[in-house]
VEXVEX-46105 format. One line per 2 residues: number of its first residue (from 1); for each residue x, y, z of N, C-alpha, C. Coordinates in pm, whole numbers, plus 50000, padded with zeros to 5 digits. Atoms other than C-alpha are relative to their C-alpha. Layout:
BEGIN
NUM = X,Y,Z,X,Y,Z,X,Y,Z ~ ...
//
This chain:
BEGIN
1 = 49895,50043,50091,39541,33501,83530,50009,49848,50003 ~ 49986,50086,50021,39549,33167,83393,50129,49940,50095
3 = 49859,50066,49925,39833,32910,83564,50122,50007,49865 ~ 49900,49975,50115,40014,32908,83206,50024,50147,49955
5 = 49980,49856,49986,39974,33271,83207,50112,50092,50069 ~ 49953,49946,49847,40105,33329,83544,50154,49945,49990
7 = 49848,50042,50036,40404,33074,83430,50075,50127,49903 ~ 49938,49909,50090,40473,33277,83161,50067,50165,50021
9 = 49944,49879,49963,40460,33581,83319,50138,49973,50106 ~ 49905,50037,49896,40706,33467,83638,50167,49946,49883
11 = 49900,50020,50103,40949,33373,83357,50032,50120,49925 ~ 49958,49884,50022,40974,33668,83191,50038,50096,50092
13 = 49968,49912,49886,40986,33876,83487,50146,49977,50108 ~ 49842,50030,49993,41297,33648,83588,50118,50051,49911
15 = 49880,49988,50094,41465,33662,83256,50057,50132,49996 ~ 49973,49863,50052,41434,34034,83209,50086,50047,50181
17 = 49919,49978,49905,41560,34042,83593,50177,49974,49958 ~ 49883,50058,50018,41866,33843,83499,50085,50066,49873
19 = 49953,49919,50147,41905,34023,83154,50083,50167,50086 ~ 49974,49856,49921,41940,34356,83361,50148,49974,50092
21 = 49804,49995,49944,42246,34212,83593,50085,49959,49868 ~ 49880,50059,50049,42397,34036,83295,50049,50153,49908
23 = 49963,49912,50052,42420,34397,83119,50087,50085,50137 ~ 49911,49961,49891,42539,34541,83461,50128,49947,50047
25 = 49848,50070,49984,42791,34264,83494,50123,50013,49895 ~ 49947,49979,50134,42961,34276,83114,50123,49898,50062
27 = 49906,50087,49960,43149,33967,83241,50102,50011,50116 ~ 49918,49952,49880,43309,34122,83564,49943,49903,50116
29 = 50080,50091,49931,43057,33945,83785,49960,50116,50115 ~ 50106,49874,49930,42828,34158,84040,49941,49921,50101
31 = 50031,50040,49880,42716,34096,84362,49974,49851,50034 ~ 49981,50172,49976,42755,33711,84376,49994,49945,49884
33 = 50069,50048,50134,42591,33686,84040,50122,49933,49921 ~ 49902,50020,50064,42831,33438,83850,49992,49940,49834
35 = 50039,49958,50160,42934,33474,83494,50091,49943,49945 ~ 49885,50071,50150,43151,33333,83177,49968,50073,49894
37 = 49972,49903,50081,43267,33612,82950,49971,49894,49836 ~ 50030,50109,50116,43133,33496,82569,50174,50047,49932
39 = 49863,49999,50083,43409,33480,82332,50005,50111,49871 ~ 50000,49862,50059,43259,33785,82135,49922,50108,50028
41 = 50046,49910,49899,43089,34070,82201,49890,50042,50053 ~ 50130,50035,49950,42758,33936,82291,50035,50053,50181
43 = 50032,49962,49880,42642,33988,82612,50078,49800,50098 ~ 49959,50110,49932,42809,33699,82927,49914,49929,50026
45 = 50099,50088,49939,42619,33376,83029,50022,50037,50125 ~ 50017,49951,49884,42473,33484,83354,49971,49897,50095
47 = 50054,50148,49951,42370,33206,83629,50021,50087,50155 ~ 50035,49948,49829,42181,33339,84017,50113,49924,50078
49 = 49966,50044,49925,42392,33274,84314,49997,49864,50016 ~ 49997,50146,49964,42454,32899,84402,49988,49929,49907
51 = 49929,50048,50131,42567,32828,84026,50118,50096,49945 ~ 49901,49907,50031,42887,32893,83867,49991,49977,49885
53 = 49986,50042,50129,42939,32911,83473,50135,50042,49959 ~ 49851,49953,50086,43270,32885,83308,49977,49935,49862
55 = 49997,50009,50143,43371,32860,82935,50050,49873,49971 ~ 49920,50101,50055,43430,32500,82830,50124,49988,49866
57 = 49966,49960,50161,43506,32556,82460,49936,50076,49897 ~ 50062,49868,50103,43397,32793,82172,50048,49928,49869
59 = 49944,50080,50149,43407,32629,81803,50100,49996,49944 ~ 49891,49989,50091,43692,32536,81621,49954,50127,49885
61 = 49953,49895,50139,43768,32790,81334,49922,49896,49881 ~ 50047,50059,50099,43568,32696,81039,49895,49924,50057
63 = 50110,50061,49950,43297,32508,81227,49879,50090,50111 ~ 50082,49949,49874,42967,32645,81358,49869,49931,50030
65 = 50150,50054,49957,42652,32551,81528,50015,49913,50066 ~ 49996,50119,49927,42700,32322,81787,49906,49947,50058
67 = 50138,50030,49989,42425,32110,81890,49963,49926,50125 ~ 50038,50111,49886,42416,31776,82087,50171,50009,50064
69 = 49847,50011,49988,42708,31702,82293,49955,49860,50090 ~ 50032,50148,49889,42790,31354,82519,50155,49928,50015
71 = 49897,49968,50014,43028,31272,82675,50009,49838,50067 ~ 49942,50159,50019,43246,30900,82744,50085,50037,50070
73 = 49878,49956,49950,43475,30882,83016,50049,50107,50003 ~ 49944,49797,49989,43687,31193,83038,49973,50066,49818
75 = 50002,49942,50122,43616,31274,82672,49856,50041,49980 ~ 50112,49916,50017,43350,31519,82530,49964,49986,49855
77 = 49998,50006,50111,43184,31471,82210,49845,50107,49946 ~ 50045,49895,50043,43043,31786,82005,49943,50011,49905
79 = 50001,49983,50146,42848,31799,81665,49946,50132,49972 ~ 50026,49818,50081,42862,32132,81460,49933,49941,49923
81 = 50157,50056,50107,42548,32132,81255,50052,50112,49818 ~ 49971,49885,50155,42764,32404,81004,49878,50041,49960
83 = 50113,49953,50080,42505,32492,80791,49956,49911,49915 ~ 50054,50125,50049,42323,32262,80669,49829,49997,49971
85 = 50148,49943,50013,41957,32190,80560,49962,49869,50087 ~ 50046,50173,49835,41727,31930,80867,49954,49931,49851
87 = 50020,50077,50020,41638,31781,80563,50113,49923,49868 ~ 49919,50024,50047,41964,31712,80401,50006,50047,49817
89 = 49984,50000,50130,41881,31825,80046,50134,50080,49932 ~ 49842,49959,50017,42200,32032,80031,50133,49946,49967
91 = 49852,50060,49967,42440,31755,80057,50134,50025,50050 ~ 49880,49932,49980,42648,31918,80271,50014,49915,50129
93 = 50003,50097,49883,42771,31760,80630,50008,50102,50145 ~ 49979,49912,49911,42813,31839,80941,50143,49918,50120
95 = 49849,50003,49964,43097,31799,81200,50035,49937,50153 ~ 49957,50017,49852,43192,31594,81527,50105,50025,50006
97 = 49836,49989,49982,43476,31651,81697,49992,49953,50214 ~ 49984,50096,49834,43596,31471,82059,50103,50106,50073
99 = 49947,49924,49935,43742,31697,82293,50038,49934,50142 ~ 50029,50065,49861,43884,31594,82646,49948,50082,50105
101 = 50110,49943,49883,43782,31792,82968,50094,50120,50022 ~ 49931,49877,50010,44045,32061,82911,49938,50083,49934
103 = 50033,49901,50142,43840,32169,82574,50114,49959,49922 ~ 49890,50000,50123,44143,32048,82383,49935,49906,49913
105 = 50024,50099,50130,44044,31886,82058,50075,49912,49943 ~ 49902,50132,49992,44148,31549,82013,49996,49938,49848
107 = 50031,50043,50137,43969,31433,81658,49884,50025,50001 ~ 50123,49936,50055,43694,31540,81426,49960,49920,49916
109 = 50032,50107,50093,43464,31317,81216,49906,50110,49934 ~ 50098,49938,50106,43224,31407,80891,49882,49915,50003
111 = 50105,50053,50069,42855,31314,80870,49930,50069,49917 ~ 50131,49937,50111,42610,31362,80632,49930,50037,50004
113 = 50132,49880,49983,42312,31634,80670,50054,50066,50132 ~ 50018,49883,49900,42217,31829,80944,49993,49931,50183
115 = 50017,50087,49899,42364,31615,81257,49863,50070,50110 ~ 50079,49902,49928,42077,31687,81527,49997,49841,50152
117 = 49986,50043,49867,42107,31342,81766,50125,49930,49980 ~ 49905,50111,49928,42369,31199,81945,50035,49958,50120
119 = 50040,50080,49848,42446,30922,82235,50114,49918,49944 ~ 49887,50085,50016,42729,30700,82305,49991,49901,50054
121 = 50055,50090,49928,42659,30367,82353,50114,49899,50066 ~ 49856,50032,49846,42826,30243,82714,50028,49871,49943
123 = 49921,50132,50018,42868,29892,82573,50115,49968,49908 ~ 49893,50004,50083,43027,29969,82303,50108,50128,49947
125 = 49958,49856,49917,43141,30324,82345,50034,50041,49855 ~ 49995,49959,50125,43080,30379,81978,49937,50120,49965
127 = 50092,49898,50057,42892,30742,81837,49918,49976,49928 ~ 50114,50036,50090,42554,30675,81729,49945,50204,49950
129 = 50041,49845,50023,42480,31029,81496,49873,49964,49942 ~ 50039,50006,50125,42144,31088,81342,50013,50112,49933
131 = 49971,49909,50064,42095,31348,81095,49886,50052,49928 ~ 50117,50015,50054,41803,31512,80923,49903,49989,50091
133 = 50146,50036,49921,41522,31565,81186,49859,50006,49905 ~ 50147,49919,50057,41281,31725,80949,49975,49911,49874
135 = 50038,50088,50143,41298,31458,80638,50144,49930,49980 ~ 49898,50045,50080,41538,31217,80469,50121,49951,50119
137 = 49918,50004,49879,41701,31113,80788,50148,49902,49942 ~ 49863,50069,50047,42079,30928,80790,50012,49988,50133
139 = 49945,50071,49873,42272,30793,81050,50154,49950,49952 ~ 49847,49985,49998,42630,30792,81105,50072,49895,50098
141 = 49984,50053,49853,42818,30535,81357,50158,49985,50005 ~ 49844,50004,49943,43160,30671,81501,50065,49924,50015
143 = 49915,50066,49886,43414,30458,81608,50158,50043,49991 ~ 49885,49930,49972,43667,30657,81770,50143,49970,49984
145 = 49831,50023,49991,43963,30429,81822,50027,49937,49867 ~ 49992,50038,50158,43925,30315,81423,50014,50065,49915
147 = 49998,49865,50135,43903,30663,81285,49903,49982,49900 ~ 50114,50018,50122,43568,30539,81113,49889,50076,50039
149 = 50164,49985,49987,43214,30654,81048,49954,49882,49873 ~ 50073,50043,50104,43029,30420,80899,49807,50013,49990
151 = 50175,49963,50017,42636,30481,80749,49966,49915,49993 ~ 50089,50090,49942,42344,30284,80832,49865,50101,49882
153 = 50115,49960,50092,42032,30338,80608,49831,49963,50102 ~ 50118,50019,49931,41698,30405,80786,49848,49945,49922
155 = 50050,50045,50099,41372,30270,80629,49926,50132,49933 ~ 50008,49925,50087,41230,30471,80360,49821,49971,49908
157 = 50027,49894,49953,40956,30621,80341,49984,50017,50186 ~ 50010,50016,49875,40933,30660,80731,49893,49994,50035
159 = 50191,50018,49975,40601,30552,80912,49964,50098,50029 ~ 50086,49924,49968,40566,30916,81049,49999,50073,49899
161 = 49993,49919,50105,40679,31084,80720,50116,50146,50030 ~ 49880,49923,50017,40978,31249,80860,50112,49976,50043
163 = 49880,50063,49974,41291,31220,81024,50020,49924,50147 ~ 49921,50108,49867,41478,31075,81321,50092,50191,50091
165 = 49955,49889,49981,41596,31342,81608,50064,49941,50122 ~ 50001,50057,49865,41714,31230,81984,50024,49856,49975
167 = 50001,50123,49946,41889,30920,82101,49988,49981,50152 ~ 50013,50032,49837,41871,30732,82411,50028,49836,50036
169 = 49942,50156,49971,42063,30406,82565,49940,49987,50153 ~ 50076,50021,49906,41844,30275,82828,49975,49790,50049
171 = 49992,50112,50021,41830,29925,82983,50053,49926,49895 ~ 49903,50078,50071,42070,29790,82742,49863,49976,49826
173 = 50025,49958,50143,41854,29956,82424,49990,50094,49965 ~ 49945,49879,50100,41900,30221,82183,49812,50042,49995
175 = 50131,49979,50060,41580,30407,82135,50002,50147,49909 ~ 49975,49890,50072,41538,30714,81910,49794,50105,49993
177 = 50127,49924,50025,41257,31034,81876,49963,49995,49849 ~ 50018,49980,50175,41051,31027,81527,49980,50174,50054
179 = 50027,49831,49997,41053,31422,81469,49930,50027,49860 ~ 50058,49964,50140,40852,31627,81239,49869,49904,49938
181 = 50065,50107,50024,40587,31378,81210,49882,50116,49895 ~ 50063,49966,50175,40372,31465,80831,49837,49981,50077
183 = 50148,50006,49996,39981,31410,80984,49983,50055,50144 ~ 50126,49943,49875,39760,31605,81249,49881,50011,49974
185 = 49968,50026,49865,39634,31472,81450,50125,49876,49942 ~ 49936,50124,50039,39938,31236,81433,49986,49854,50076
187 = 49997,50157,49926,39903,30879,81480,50075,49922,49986 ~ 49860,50083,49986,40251,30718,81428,50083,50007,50045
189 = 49883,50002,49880,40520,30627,81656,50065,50143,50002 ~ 49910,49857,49945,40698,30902,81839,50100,49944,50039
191 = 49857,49995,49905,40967,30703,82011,50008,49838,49936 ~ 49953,50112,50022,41125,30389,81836,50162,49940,50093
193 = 49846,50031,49917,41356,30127,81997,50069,49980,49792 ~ 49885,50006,50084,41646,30128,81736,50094,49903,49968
195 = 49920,50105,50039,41834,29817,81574,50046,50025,49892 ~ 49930,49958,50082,42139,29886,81369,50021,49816,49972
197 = 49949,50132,50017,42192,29558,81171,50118,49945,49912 ~ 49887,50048,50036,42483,29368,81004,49998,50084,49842
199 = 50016,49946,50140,42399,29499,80634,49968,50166,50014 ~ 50019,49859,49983,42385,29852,80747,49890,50080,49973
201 = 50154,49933,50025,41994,29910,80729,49975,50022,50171 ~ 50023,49971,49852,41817,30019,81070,49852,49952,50019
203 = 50121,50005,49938,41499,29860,81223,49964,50090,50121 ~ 50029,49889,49910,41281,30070,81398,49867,49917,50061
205 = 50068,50055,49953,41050,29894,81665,49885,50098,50091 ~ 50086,49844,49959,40740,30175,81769,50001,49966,50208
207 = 50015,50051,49806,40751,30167,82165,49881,50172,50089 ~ 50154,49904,49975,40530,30471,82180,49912,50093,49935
209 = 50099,49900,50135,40244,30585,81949,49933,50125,50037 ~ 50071,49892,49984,40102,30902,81893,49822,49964,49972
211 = 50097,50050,49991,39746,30913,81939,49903,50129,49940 ~ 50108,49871,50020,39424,31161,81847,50045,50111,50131
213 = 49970,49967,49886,39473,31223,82228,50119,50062,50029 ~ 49852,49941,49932,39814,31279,82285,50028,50058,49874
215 = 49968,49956,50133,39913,31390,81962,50130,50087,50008 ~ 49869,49943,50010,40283,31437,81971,50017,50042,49868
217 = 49975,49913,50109,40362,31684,81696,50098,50049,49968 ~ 49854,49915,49957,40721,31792,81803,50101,49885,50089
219 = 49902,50124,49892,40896,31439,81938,50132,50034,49977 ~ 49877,49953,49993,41248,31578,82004,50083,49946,50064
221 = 49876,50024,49928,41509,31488,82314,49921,49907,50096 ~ 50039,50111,49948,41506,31186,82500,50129,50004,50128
223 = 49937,49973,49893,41652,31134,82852,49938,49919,50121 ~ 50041,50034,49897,41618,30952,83142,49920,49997,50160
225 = 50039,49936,49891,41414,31015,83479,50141,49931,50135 ~ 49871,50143,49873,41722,30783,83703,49903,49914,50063
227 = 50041,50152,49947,41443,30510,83766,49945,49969,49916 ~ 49993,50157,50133,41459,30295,83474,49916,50108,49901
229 = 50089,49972,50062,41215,30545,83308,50035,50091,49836 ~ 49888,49964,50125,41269,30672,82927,49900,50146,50008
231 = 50041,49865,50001,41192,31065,82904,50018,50077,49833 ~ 50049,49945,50156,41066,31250,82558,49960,50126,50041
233 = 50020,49852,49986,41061,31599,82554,49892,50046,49849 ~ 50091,49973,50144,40752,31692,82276,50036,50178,50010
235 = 50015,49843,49994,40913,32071,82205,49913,50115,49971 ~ 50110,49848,49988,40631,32237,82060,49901,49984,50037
237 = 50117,50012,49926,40381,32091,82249,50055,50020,50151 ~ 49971,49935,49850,40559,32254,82581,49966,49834,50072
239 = 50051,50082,49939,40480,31860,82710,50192,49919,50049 ~ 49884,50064,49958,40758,31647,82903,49916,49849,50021
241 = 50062,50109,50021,40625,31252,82833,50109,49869,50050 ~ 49932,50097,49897,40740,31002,83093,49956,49826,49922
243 = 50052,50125,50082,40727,30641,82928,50072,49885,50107 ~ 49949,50078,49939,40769,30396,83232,49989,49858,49976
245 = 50001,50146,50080,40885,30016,83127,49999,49969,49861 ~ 50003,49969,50116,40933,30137,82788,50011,49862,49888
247 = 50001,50103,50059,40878,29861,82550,49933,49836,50071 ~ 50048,50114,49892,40740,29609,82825,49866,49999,50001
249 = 50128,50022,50038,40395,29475,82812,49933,50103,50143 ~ 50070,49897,49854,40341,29706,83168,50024,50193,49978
251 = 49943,49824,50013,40474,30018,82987,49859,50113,50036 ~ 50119,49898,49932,40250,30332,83112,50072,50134,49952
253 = 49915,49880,50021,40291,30666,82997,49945,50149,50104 ~ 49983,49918,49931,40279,31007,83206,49995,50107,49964
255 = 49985,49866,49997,40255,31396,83114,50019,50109,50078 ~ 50054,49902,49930,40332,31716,83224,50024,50092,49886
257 = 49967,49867,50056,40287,32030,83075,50063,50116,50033 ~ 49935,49927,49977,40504,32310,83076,49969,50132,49945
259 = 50031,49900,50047,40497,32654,83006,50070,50051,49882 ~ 49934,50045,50108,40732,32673,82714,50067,49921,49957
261 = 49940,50094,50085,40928,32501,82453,50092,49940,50057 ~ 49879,49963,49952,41205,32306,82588,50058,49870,49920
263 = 49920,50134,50053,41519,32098,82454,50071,49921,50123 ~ 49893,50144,49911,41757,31865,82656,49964,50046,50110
265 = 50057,50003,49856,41625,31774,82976,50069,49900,50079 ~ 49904,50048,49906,41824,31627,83300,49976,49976,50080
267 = 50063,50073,49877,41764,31430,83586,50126,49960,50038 ~ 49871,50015,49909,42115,31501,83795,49972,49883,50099
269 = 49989,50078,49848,42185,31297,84098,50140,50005,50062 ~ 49879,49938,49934,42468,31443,84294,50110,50083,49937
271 = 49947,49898,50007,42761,31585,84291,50075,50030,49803 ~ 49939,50014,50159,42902,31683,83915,49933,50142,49940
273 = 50025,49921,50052,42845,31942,83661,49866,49982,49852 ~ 50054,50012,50128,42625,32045,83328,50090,50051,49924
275 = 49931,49921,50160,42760,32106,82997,49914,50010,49927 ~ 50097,49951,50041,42545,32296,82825,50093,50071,49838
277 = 49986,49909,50152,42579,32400,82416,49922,50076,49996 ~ 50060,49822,50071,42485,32750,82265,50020,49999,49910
279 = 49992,50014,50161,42435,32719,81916,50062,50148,49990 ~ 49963,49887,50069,42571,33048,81911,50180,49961,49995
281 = 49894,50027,49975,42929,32880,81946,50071,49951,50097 ~ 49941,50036,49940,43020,32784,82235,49934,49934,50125
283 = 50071,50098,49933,42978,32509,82521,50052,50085,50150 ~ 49971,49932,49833,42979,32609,82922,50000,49899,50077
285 = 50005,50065,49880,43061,32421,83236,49863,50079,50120 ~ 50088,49953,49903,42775,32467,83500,49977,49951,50136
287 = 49965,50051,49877,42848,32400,83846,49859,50067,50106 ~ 50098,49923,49872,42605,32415,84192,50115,49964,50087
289 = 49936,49971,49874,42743,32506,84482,49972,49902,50118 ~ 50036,50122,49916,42588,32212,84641,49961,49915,49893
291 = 49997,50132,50136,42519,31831,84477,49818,50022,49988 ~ 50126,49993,50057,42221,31817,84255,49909,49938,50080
293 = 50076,50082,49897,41935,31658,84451,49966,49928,49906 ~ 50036,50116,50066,41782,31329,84378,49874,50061,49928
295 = 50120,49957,50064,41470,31369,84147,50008,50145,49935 ~ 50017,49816,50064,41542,31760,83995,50060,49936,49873
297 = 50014,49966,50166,41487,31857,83691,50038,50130,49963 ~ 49917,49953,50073,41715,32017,83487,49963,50066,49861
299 = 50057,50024,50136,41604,32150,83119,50062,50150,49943 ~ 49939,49889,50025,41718,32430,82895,49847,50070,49850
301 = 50061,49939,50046,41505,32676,82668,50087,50057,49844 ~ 49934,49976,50147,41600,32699,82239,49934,50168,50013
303 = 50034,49881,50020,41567,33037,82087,49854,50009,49928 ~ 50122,49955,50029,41229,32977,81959,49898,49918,50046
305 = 50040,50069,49917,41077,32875,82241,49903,50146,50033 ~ 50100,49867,49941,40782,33126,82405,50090,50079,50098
307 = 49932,49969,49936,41024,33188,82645,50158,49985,49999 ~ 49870,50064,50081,41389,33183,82533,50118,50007,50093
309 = 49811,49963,50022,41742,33110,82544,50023,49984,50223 ~ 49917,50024,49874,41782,32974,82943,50002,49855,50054
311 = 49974,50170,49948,41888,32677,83185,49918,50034,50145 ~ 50029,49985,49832,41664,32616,83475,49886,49870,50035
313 = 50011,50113,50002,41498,32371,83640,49812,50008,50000 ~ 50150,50025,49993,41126,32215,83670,49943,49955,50083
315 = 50042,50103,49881,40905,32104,83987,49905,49971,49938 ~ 50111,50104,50048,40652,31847,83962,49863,50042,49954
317 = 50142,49896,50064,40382,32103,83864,50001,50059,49855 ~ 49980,49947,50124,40559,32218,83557,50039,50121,49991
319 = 49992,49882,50002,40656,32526,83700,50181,50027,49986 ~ 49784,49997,50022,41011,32641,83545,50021,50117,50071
321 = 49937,49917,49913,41259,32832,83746,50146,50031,49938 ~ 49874,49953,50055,41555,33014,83510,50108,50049,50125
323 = 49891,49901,49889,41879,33073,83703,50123,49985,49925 ~ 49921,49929,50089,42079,33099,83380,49995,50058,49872
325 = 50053,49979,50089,42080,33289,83096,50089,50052,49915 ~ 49940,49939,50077,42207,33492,82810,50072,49910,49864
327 = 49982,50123,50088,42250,33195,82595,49952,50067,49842 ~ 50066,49989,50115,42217,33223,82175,49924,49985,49970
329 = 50118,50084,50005,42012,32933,82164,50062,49910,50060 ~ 50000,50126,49959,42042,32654,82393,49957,49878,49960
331 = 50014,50109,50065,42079,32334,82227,49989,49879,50084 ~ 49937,50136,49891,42273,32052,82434,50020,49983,50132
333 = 49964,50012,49811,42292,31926,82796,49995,49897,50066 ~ 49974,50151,49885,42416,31626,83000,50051,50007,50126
335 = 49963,49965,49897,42492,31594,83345,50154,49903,50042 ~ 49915,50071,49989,42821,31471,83406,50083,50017,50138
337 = 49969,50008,49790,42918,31324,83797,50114,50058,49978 ~ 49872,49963,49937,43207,31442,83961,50137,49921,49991
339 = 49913,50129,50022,43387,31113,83902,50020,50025,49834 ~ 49956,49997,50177,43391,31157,83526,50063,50143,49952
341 = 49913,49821,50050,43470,31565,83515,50119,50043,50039 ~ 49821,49941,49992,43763,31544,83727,50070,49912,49943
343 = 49884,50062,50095,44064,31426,83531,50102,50057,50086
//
């Protein structure tokens, strides 16, 4: 049996383990196994011994699909993707809303298409949305204590020929994933640094190209390793793409491969929780029973992924290890310390 074989199989043979208590549990919780009852009559998010999951929040009324989330100080910020098309031809919007660490909903903003990234940038602690991964991208930019969004215009046609998906504030710059990229093998940027400018257009500066070789095909979620390094999750190329010195004439890039698809990826460092979205409605607290260790990897599994719908982590081989599950589709996930979750 192949090693991606052997992944694959050891993953299924978990999930369908874990599937089996979470039908035995029906939200009661079972021999240590701990659980968070959904809010309808799906089956409970399940999570092995030495994680706990509780229910953060479940969508406002009238809003669904929740996607990215990020959170600012004690406040949580959520975008419902409603229904919408990734490449906006619908003209319909989609929906933030700021919550504090109760789940109480504080205020809700409107952007335009099919929100799919967002990041809050610490200097200025403003909501950078984009919108549109798959074509026709937009961009939205919160500011909470003004009650504004104002739009930013990206350039047009885009160098990869599609949209904008994933942000990321890193060394004191904004960088963003191109998604959906129009040529294979693709050879245009996958990961731009990002400059919003005074006239509300957006420069996009390429900081890492796709190549014959590498041929990112799926540039999605962006994330940090915690040493300086900028992290790109390529989802349907199962690849996790380490980009150290990102933009610096010493930049170097890194691979690993994985055994399936994955979205938002996490690089904890002590004590604190995850908050994890479920496009099926609702967001979860995810606690360990001990503080995250330095260097682990964190990552969660969408519903159309080879292997679906869980949270678990990754060692340096690429080998994933589910120890939660029962998820719709796992969308969103940040790790937020202990210092910022208690209030």
């Amino acid at each position: 049996m192949t090693s991606l074989a052997n992944l694959r199989f050891r993953l299924l043979l978990l999930l369908a383990l874990f599937l089996a208590l979470a039908v035995a549990v029906g939200g009661r919780g079972f021999s240590g196994v701990r659980t968070a009852a959904s809010s309808d009559d799906r089956l409970p998010v399940v999570a092995v011994p030495g994680y706990e999951v509780s229910l953060f929040t479940s969508a406002p009324l009238g809003l669904k699909n929740p996607d990215s989330v990020a959170v600012d100080g004690n406040r949580v910020f959520i975008d419902y993707q409603n229904v919408t098309s990734k490449t906006g031809g619908d003209g319909k919007f989609s929906t933030v809303v700021e919550y504090n660490f109760g789940g109480q909903e504080l205020h809700r903003w409107n952007v335009s298409g099919h929100s799919d990234g967002m990041r809050i940038d610490p200097a200025t602690h403003l909501v950078w949305t984009t919108s549109n991964e798959d074509g026709n991208p937009t961009f939205g930019l919160i500011d909470p204590k003004a009650d504004t969004v104002t739009p930013y215009t990206f350039p047009s046609p885009t160098p990869h020929g599609g949209g904008y998906d994933d942000l990321y504030f890193l060394g004191g710059k904004a960088f963003v994933a191109a998604s959906n990229p129009q040529n294979n093998p693709n050879l245009a940027p996958a990961v731009d640094r990002i400059t919003l400018n005074p006239d509300h257009t957006i420069s996009l500066t390429p900081i890492l190209m796709s190549t014959a070789d590498l041929n990112l095909q799926d540039p999605d979620s962006l994330s940090t390793d915690g040493n300086g390094d900028l992290v790109l999750i390529d989802q349907g190329d199962s690849l996790i793409v380490t980009i150290a010195n990102p933009g610096a004439s010493n930049q170097s890039v890194s691979t690993l491969t994985v055994g399936t698809q994955l979205d938002d990826t996490v690089y904890p460092n002590g004590s604190g929780r995850l908050l994890v979205v479920d496009a099926g409605g609702n967001t979860y607290w995810i606690a360990r029973d001990s503080t995250f260790p330095t260097g682990s990897i964190y990552t969660e599994a969408p519903n159309d992924s080879g292997v679906t719908n869980f949270v678990g982590t990754v060692d340096p081989s690429g080998l994933i290890t589910p120890f939660a599950v029962g998820f719709t589709k796992a969308t969103g996930m940040v790790f937020v310390p202990a210092t910022e979750g208690d209030d």
